[in-house]
ZADO-1210 file (C-alpha; in nm, 4 decimals, padded with zeros to 6 digits):
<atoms>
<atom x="04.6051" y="04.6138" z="09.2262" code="UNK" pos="1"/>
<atom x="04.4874" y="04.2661" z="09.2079" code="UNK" pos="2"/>
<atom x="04.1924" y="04.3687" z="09.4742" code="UNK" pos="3"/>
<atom x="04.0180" y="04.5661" z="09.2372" code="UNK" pos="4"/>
<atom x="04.1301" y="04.3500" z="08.9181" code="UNK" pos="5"/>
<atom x="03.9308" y="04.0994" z="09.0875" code="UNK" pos="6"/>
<atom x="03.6675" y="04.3463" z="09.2315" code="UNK" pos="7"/>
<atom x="03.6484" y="04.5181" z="08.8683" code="UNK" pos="8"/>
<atom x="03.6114" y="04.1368" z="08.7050" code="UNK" pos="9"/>
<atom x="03.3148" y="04.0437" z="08.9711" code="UNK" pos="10"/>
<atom x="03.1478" y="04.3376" z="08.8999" code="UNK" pos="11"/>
<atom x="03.1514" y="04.2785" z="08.4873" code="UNK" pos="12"/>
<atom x="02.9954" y="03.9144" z="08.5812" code="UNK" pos="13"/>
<atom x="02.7518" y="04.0767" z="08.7983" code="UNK" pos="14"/>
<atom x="02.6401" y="04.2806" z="08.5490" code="UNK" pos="15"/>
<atom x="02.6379" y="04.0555" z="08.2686" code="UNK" pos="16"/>
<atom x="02.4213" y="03.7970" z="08.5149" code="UNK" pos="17"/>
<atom x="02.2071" y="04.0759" z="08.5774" code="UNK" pos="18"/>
<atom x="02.1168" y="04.1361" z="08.1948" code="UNK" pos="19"/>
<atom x="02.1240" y="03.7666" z="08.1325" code="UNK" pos="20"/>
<atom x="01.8373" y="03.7296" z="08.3569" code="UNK" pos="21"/>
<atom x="01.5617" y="03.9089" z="08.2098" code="UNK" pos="22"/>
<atom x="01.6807" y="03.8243" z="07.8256" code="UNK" pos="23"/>
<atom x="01.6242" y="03.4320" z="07.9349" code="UNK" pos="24"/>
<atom x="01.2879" y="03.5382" z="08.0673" code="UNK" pos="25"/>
<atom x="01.2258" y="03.7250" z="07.7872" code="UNK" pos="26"/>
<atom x="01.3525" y="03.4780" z="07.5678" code="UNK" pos="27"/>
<atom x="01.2353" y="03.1569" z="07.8019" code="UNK" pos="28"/>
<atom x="01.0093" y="02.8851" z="07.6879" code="UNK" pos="29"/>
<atom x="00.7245" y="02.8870" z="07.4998" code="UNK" pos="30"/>
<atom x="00.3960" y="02.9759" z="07.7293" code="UNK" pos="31"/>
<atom x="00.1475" y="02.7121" z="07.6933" code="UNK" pos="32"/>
<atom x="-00.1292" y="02.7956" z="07.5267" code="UNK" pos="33"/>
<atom x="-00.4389" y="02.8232" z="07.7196" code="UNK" pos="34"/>
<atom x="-00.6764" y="02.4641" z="07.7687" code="UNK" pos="35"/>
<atom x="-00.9735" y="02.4307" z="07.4659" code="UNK" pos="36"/>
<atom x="-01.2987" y="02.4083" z="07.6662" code="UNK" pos="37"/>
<atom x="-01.4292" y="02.0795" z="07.6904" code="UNK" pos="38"/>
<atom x="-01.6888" y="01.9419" z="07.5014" code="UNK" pos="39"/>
<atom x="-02.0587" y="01.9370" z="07.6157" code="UNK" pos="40"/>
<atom x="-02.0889" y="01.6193" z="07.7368" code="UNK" pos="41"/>
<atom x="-02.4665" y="01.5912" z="07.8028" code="UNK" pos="42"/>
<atom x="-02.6936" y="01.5031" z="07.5668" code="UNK" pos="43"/>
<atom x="-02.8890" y="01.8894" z="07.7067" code="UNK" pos="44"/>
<atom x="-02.6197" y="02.0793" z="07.6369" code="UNK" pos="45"/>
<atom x="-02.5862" y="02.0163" z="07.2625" code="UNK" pos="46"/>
<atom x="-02.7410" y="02.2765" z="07.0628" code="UNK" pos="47"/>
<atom x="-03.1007" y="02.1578" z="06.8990" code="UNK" pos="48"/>
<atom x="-03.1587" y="02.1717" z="06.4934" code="UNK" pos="49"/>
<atom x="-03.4697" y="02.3642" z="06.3875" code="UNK" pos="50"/>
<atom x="-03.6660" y="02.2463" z="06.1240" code="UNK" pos="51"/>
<atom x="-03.7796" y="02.4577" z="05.8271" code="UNK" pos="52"/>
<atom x="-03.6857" y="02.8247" z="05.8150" code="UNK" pos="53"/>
<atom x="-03.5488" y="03.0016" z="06.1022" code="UNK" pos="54"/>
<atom x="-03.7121" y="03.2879" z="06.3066" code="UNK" pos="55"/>
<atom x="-03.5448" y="03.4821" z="06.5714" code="UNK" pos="56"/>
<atom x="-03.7782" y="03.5886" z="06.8342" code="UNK" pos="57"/>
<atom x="-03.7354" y="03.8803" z="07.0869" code="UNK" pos="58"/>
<atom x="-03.7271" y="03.6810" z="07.3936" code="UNK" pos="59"/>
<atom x="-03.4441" y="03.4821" z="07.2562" code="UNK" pos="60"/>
<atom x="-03.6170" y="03.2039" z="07.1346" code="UNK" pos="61"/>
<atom x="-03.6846" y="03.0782" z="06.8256" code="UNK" pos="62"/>
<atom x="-03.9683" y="02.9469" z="06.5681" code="UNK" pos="63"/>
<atom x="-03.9478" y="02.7429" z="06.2825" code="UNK" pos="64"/>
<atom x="-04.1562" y="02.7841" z="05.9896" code="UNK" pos="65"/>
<atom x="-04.2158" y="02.4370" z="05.7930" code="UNK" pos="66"/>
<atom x="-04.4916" y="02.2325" z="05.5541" code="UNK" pos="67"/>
<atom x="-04.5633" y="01.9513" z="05.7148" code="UNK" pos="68"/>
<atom x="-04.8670" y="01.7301" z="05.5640" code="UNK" pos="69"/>
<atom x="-04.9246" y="02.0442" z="05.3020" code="UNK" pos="70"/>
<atom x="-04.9903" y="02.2712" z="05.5630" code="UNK" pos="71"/>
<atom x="-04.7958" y="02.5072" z="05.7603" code="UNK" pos="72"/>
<atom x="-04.6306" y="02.4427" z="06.0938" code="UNK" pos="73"/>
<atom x="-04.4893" y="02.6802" z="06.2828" code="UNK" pos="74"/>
<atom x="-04.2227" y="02.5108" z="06.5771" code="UNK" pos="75"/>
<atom x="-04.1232" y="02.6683" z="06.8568" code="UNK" pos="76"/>
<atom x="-03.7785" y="02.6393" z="07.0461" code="UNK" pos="77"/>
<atom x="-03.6360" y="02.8009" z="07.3177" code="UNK" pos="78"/>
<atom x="-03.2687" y="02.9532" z="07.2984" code="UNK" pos="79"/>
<atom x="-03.0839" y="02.5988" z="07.2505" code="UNK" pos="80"/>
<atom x="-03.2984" y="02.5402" z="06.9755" code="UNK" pos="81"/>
<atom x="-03.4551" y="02.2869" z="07.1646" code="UNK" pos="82"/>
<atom x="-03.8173" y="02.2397" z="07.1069" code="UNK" pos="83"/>
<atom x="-04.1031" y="02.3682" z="07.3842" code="UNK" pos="84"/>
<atom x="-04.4542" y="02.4079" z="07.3984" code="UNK" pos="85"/>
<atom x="-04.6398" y="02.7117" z="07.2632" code="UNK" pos="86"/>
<atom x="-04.6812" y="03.0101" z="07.4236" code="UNK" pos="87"/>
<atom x="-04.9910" y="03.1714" z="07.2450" code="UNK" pos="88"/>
<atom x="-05.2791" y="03.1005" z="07.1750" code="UNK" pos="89"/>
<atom x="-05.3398" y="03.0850" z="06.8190" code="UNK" pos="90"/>
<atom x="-05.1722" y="03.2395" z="06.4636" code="UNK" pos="91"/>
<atom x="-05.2636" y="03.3119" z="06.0830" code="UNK" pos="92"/>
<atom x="-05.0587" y="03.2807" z="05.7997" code="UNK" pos="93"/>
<atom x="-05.0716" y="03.4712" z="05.4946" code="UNK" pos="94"/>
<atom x="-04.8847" y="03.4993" z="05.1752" code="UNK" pos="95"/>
<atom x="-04.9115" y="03.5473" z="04.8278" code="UNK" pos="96"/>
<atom x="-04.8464" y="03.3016" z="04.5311" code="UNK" pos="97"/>
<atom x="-04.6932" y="03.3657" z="04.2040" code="UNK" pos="98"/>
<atom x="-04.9524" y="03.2055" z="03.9643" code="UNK" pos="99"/>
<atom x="-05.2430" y="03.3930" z="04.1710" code="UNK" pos="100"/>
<atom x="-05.3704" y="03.7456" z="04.2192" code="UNK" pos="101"/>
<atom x="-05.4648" y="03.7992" z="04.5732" code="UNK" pos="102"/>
<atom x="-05.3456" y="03.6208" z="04.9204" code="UNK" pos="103"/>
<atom x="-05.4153" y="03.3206" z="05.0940" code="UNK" pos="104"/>
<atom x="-05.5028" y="03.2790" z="05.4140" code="UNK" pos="105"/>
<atom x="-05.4020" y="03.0134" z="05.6804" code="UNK" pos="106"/>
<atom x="-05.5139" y="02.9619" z="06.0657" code="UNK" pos="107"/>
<atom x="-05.2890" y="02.8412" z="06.2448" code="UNK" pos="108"/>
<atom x="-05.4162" y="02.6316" z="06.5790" code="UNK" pos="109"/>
<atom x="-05.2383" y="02.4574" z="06.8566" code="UNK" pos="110"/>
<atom x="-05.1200" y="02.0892" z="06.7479" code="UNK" pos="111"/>
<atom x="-05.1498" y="01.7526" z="06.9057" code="UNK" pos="112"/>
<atom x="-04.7881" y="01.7533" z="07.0318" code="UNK" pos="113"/>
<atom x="-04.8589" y="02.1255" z="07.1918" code="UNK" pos="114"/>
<atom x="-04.4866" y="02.2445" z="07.0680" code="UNK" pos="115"/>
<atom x="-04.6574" y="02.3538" z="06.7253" code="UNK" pos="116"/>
<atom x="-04.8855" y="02.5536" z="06.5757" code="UNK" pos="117"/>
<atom x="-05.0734" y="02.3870" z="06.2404" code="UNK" pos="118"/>
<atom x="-05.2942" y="02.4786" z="05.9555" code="UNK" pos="119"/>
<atom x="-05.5195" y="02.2627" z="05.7807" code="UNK" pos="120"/>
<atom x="-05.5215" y="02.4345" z="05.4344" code="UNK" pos="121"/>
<atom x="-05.3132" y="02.2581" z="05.1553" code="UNK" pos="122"/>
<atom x="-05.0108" y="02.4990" z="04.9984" code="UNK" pos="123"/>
<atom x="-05.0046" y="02.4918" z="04.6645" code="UNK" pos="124"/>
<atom x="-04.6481" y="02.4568" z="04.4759" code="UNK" pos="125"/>
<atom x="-04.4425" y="02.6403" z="04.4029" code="UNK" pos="126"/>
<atom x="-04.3531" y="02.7480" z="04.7713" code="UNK" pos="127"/>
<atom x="-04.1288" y="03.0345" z="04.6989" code="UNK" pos="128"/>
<atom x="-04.3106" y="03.3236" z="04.8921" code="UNK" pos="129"/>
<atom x="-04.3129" y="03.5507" z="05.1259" code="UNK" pos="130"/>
<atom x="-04.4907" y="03.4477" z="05.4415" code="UNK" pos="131"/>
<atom x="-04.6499" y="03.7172" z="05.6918" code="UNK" pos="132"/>
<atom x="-04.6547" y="03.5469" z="06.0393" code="UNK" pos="133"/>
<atom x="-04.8811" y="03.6951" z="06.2972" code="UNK" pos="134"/>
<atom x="-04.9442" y="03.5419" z="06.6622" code="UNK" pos="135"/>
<atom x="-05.2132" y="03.5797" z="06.8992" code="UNK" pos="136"/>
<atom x="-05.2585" y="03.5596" z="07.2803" code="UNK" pos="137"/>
<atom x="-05.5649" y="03.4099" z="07.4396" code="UNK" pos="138"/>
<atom x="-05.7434" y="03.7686" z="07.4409" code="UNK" pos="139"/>
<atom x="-05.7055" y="03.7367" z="07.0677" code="UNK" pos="140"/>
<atom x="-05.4662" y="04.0332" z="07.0599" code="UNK" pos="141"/>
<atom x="-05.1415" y="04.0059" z="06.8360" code="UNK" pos="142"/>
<atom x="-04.8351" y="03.9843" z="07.0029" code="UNK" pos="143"/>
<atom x="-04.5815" y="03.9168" z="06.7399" code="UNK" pos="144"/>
<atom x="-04.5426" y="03.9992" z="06.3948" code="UNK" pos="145"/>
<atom x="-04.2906" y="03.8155" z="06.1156" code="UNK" pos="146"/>
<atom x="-04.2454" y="03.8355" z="05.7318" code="UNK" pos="147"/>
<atom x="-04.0372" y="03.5300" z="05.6449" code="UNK" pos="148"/>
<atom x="-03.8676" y="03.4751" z="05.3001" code="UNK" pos="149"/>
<atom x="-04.0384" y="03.0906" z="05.2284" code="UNK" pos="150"/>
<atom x="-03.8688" y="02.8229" z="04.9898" code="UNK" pos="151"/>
<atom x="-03.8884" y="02.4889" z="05.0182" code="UNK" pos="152"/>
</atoms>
């Protein structure tokens, strides 16, 4: 009889080991939580800041619509918001102003710096407007369109 007192005991700590195991691995410690990335370090891979008002472009770019002088200039940045040189050829600005009938009417030519496009004519105040954006390739053919909500 003590044989299987002792065989009967072993078994009850067998079993209790056995569903003590996974409840401490349920119940273990805490998982670590996974590692923030790290920072960018280089100067390159900080995101740029675009000046003026922010356009989206369909190749992932972007432009940014500004007065600059009295005239418009239109910025252009690539997906970091980094500035780069322009890829058309030329643009026009147009919009309408509160105190006016009619639109005005604003080339908009390659600048000194090559990363903008500028225009000449003065904007008269108050610059709360809509602004209708259209680019040009060298063939003089438009190749993008925009109507930009302007406020300055």
């Amino acid at each position: 009889m003590k044989t299987t007192a002792v065989l009967v005991k072993s078994m009850l700590v067998a079993a209790a080991f056995g569903m003590l195991v996974p409840v401490l691995a349920q119940y273990g410690p805490p998982a670590k939580a996974p590692a923030k990335p790290a920072a960018p370090t280089k100067q390159e891979d900080k995101e740029g800041k675009i000046i003026g008002v922010e356009i989206a472009r369909a190749n992932g770019g972007f432009l940014g619509l500004s007065i600059d002088g009295g005239g418009f200039k239109l910025a252009f940045y690539d997906a970091k918001k980094k500035p780069v040189a322009i890829d058309v050829a030329s643009g026009v600005a147009r919009w309408q102003l509160v105190s006016q009938r009619g639109s005005e009417l604003a080339p908009l030519s390659p600048g000194g710096d090559g990363k903008a496009l500028v225009s000449t004519k003065f904007v008269q105040p108050p610059r709360t407007f809509k602004v209708f954006l259209s680019l040009f390739n060298a063939a003089g053919d438009a190749v993008e369109n925009y109507t930009v909500d302007f406020r300055e």
